[in-house]
N, C-alpha and C positions, 0 to 999 in steps of 0.2 A: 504494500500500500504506500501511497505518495503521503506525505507530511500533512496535507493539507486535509486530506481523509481521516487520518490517523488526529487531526487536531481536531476534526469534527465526532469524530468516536470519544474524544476523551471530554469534550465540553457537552456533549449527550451524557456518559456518563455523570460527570460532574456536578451536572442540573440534576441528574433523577437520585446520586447521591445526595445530594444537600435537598432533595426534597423528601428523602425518609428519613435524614437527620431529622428538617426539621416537623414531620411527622411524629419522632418517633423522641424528641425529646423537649415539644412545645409542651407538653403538661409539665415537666420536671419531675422531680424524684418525688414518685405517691409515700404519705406518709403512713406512721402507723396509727393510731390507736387514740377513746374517753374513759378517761376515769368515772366509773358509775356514782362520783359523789360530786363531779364535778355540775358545772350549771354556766345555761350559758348568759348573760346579762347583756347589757347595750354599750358597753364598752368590751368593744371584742378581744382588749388582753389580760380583762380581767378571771379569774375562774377559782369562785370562793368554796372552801368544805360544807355540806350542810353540819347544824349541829345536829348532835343528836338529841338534843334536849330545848325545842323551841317553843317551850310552853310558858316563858316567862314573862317572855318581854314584850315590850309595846308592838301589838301591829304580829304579835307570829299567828302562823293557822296551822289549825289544829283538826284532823279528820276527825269527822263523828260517827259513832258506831252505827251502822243501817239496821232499822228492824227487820228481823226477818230472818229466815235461813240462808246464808250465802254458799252456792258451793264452789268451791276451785276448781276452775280448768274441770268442770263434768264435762263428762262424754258428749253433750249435745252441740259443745264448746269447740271439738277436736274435730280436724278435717273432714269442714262442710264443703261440700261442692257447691259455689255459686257462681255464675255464669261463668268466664274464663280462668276463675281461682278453685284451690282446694285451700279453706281456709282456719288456721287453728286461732282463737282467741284467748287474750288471758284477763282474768276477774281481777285481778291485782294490776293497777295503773290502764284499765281499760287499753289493753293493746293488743295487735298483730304480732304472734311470735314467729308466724308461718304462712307465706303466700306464695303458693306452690302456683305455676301456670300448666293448668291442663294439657295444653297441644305441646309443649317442650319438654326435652328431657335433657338431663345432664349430660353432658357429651366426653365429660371427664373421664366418667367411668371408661372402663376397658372394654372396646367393644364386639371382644372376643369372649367375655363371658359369658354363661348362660345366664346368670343373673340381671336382670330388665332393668337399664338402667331408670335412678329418679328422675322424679319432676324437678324443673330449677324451683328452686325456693329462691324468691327476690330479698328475703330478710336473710343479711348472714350475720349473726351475731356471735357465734363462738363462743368463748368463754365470757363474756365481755357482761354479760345479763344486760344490754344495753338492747334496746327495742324502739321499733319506727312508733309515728303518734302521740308520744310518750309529752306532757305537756307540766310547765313549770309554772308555779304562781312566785316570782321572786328567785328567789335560789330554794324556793321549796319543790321538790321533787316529788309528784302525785305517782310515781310510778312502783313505789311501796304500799299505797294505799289499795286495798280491797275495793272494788265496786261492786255494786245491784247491778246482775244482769237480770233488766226486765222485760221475760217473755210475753206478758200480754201486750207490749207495744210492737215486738218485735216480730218480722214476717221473715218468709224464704231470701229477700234481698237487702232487710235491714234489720240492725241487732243496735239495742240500745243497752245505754250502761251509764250508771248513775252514783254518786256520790257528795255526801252531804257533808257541807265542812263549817268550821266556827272560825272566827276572826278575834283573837283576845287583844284588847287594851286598857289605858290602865283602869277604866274602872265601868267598863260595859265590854259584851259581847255581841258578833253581828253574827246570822248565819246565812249561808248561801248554798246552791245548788250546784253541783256542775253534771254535765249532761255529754255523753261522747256519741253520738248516733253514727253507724258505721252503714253507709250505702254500695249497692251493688246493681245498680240495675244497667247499665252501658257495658259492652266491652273493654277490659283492661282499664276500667275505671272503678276507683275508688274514691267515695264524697265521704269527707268525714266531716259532720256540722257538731259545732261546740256550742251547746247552749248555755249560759251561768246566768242563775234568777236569786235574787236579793229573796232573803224567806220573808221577811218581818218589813216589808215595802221601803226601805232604807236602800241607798244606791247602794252600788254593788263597793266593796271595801276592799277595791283593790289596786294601789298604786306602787307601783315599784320602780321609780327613776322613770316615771310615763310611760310604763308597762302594764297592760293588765294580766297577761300572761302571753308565755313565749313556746309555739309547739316546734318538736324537733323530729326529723325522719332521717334517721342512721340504725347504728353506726355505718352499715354498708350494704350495697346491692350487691344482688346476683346477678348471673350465678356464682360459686364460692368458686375462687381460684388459687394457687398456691402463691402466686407474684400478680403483681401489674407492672407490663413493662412500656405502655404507652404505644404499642407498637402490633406483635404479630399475637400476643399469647390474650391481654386485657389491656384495654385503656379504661384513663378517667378523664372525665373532659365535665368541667363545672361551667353551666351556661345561664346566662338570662334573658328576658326579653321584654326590652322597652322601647317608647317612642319608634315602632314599628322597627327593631331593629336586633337581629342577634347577635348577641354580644361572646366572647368565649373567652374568659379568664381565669383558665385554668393556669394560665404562668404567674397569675399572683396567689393563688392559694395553695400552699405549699406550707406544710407543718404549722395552720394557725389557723384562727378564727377571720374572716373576710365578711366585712357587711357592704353592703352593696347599698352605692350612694343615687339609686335609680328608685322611680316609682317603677317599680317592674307590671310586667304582666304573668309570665311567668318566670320559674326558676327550673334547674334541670340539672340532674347527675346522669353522665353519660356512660355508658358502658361501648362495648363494642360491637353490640349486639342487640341490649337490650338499655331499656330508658327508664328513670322516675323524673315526673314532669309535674312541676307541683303550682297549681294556680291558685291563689293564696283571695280571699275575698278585699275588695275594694280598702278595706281596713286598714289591709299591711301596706303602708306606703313608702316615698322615701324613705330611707336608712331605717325600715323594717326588716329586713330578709340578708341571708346573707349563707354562707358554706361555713365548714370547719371541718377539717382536719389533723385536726392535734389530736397526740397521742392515745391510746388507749390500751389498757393491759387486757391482756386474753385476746384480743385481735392483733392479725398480721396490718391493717391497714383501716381508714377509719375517711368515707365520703360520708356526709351529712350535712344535710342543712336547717334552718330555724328561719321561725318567724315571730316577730315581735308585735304583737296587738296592743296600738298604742291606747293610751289613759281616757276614758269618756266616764262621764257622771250618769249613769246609769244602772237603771234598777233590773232589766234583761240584754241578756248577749244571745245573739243568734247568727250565726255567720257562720257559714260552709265552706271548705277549703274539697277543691278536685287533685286529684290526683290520679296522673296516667303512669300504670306502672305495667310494663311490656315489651313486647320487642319491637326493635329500633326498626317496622317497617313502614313506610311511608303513604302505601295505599290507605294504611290502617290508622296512620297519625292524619292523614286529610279528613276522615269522619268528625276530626274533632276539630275541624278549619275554624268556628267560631272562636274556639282557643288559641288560634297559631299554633296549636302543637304541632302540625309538619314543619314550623320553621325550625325548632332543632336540628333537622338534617344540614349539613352546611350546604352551600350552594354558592357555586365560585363559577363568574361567567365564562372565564376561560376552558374550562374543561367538562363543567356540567351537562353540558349537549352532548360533550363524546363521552358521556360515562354514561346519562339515558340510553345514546342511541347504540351503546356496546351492551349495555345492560337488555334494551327490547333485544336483541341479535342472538342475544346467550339463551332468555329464556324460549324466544322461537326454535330455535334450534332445540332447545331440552325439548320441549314440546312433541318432537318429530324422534327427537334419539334416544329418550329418558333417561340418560347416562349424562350424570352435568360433567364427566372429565372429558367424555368424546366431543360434548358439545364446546367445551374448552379448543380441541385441535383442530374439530370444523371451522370453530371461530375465525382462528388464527390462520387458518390456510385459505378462508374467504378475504381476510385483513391483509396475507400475502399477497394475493391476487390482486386485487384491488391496487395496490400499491406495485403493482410488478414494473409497472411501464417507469415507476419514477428511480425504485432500486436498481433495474436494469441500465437506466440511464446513466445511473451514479456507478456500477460495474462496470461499463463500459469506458466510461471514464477514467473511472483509476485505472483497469489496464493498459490504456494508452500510455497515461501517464507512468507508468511500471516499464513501458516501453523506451520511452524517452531516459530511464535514467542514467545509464551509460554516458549520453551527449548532456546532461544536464551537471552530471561529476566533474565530467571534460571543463565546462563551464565555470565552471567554482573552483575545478583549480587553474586555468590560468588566469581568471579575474579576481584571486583571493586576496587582492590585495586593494580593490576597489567594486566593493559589495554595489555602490552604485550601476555601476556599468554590467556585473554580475547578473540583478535584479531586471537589467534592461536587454540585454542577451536570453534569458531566459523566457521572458513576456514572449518575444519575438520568434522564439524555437516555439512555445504554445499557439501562440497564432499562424506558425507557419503551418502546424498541424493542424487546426481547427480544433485547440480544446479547450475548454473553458476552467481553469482551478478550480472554480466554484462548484462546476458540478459534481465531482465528488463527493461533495461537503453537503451540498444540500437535503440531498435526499435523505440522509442522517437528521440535518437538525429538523425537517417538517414535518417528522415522523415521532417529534419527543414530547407532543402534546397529545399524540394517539397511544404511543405508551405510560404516559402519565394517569391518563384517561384508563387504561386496560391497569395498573396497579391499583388504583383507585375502585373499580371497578369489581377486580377480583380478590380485593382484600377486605371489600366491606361487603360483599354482595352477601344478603342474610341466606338466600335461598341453597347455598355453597355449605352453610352449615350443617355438617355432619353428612353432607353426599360424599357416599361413596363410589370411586374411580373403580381401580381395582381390587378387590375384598381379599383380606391379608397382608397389603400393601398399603395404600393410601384409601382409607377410612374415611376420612375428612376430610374434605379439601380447603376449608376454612383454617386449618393448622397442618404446622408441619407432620410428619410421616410418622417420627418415634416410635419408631417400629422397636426399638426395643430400649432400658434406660441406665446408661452408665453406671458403675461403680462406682463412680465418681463423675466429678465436673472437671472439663477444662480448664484449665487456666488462660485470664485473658477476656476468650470469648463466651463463658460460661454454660456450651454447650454440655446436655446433659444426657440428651438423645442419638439414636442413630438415623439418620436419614439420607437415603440412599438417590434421589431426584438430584438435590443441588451436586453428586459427585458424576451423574451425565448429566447434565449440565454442563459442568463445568470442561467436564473431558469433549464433549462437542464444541464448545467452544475453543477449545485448545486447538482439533483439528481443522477447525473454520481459519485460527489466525494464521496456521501453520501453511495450510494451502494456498490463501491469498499473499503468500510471502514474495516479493519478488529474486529470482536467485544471484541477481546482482546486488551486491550492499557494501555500502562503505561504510567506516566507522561509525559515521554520523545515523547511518538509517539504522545500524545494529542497533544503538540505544533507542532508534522508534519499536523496533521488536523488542526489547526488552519491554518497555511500556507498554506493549499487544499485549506482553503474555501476562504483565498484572492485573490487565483489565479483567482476565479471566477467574484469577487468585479474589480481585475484590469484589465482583461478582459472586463468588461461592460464601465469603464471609456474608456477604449484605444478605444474601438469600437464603442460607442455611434454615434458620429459624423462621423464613416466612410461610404463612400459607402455600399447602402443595399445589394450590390452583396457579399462583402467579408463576410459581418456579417452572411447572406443566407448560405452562403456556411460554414463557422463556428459551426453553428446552427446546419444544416445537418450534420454533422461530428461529433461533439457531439452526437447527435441520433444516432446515427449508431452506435458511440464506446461503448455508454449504452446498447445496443438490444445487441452487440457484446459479452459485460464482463457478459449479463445475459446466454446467451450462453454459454459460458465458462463456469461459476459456473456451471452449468449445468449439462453438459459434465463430468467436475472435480467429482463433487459428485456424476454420475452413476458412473463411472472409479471406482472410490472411490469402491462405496458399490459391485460391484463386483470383486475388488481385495480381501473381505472380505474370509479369509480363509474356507471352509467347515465345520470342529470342531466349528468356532466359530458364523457363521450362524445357528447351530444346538442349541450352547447356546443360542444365543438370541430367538431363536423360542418356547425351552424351559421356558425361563424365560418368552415369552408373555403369552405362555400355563397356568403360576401358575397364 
């Protein structure tokens, strides 16, 4: 390959590198973990202990005992099936310990076992006793307190739960209601309305730094994974949405508390796969809402966010907060267009046309082959074709130019001492021949928006999760191969797994660079072959760990370009030998004759 080729291969590269850098480290490092006594307030670096003894002093609350028989977590409690959930609830702080999604299953599990893998549960709590819903009056934590589950209000899509609390000061007490009503009637929605009613017609007694109270949903989403790595295994991508506009600032919440200086509309913890989208009622306004990610013991990592209901002089609170908790798919997030919840999806003008219309192409083709990896190589050898006339133009061009090197050497060295004149002898040898430097180059860079498009594409495509190519092999094409799992980790690259795709890969690529060599080379072009062959070494790092689907498609496109440039030579040297003049056809025929 000629220089100019070769700087077109490395500035292709170098783009789609620094676009899964910054992919893959725009969230920054996920943190871990909340202390379950911790609280969150409106100064986001504050985080006080509850006492345990808050019965004294001015202004504490105090739960009051419910009449009645209460039972814990009974059976009637434990995975209900409501429209797209299987759901567990707990009597203690009125919460969701369990929100298992019907249609998904864990894809962790081995899917070589007989044993059926689980449902994702979108709550993963771990050791952490930390649970979504969970609602604060001050740095008071309701989530030790018992509630009244009351079945006469409650139906197949709504469960209510109740709890009565007192307000001591110093020389009167207030009581009040609080009320968690848990709705279900939408797909992959959850309405949770918080009622609080003053008992004794007194407003309601509750001010905390202009707080009436503050709910939280953490510690973290499903499904449970071992790391987040922002990249091919889980992300976390913290969003909001205001003044018509999606915001993502996941590079500033990073091991703290983040209040968001926006009237939002919503707020949003993103996964990879799957979504919480939480639209908080008119209430929560400015510098109400916000993330947090500080630490917490018994979890590996710790997304959540809170809402702050600011201070009104009233006697009842009735306000509903929605929540979409689901996978991240976008026919299913436009149902709830009143919300903007499809604006979570990002949407970037440069490449979002060619990810629809790669993405209509993939699932038409599934449609016809039912196999998403073959639909993967149709893909890619219709995206070949399509593009042949411009790669062929750019093959044909570098091998001219691989032509010319000999007289081009010639050139350089008796002009090396006046690069000018060098630069201008050269032009002149290209245009005696009719070639353009650029074309070489081109066909590479107009092609790095169609592969931007196709990584994008096949690393978030949801429908990719958990299809299987070939069974015993690649499983998933949404993850790499790990076909089986080291004794160890790497050092370095922290690979843990074996994956057998990015090693042909890589080895076709070897033979791609190896064959487009030209066997003339000076020093100078030796060090552009050294640079061939890293491209192939930083390719197999970059890919090792990504989804089998992108590396598949890599792979095949590779093959393709090889069977292509053999083509070409091909072509080139019949061309060739019948452009051979008649006189001089006659000599060589002569000279085999002696």
């Amino acid at each position: 390959m000629d220089k100019r080729t070769i700087l077109a291969l490395v500035i292709s590269v170098g783009i789609f590198i620094i676009y899964i850098l910054v992919q893959m480290f725009l969230g920054g490092k996920q943190p871990s973990q909340i202390d379950t006594t911790q609280t969150i307030t409106r100064d986001s670096e504050i985080t006080r202990e509850e006492s345990e003894t808050e019965t004294g002093y001015v202004g504490s609350i105090v739960p009051v005992e419910s009449e009645g028989e209460i039972l814990l977590v009974s059976d009637e409690l434990k995975d209900i099936k409501i429209n797209k959930y299987t759901v567990t609830f707990s009597q203690k702080g009125a919460l969701i310990t369990h929100l298992k999604l019907n249609d998904y299953y864990d894809l962790d599990e081995n899917p070589n076992d007989d044993i059926k893998p689980e449902l994702i549960d979108m709550v993963v709590s771990e050791k952490s006793d930390v649970f979504p819903f969970t609602l604060f009056f001050g740095e008071y934590n309701t989530a030790k307190d018992v509630f009244l589950f009351n079945k006469e209000k409650s139906s197949e899509t709504e469960y209510w739960f109740s709890k009565k609390y007192e307000v001591r000061e110093k020389n009167n007490s207030m009581f009040f209601i609080l009320t968690k009503i848990f709705s279900f009637k939408d797909p992959y929605i959850v309405d949770l309305t918080i009622m609080l009613e003053s008992v004794d017609n007194y407003s309601l007694p509750l001010n905390f730094e202009d707080t009436m109270y503050t709910l939280t949903f953490g510690p973290q989403i499903g499904p449970k994974v071992e790391k987040i790595d922002n990249n091919n295994i889980e992300i976390r991508k913290y969003l909001y949405y205001a003044a018509d506009k999606r915001k993502d600032i996941t590079g500033k919440v990073k091991d703290k508390k983040f209040i968001i200086d926006k009237d939002i509309s919503w707020a949003a913890i993103e996964g990879k796969y799957f979504v919480v989208i939480a639209d908080p009622p008119r209430q929560i306004i400015e510098n109400n809402a916000g993330f947090d990610t500080t630490n917490i013991p018994g979890l590996f990592a710790r997304s959540s966010m809170f809402f702050f209901r600011s201070y009104e002089k009233r006697q009842t609170i009735n306000e509903e907060f929605k929540f979409y908790i689901g996978p991240k798919i976008k026919d299913i997030l436009k149902s709830y267009s009143k919300n903007d919840f499809q604006k979570v999806i990002s949407e970037n003008i440069f490449f979002d046309w060619i990810v629809v219309l790669l993405r209509w192409l993939l699932t038409f083709l599934y449609g016809i082959i039912r196999n998403w990896g073959v639909a993967i190589i149709v893909m890619t050898i219709i995206i070949k074709i399509v593009f042949f006339p411009l790669t062929q133009k750019g093959f044909k061009s570098t091998t001219k130019m691989q032509e010319l090197n000999p007289k081009i050497e010639e050139i350089k060295a008796r002009y090396k001492d006046n690069a000018q004149k060098m630069q201008a002898e050269i032009a002149a040898l290209y245009k005696a021949h009719n070639i353009n430097p650029l074309a070489g180059c081109l066909p590479w860079l107009i092609q790095i928006p169609i592969f931007i498009g196709l990584f994008t594409m096949l690393r978030d495509q949801f429908e990719l999760r958990g299809a299987v190519f070939i069974s015993g092999w690649i499983n998933d094409l949404s993850s790499p191969e790990n076909l089986f799992r080291f004794p160890f980790s790497i050092p370095f690259v922290n690979w843990t797994h074996l994956n057998i795709l990015p090693f042909v890969m890589t080895g076709m690529m070897f033979v791609q660079q190896k064959f487009t060599q030209t066997p003339t080379a000076s020093a100078g072009s030796n060090q552009m072959k050294i640079l061939l062959y890293a491209m192939p070494i930083m390719f197999f790092v970059i890919c090792y760990n990504m989804p089998s689907g992108v590396v598949l498609y890599w792979t095949v496109q590779s093959l393709i370009s090889f069977f292509q440039q053999i083509f070409t030579n091909t072509m080139q040297k019949k061309k060739k030998k019948e452009n051979i003049p008649e006189t001089m056809k006659g000599n060589v025929i002569k000279k085999k004759r002696k």
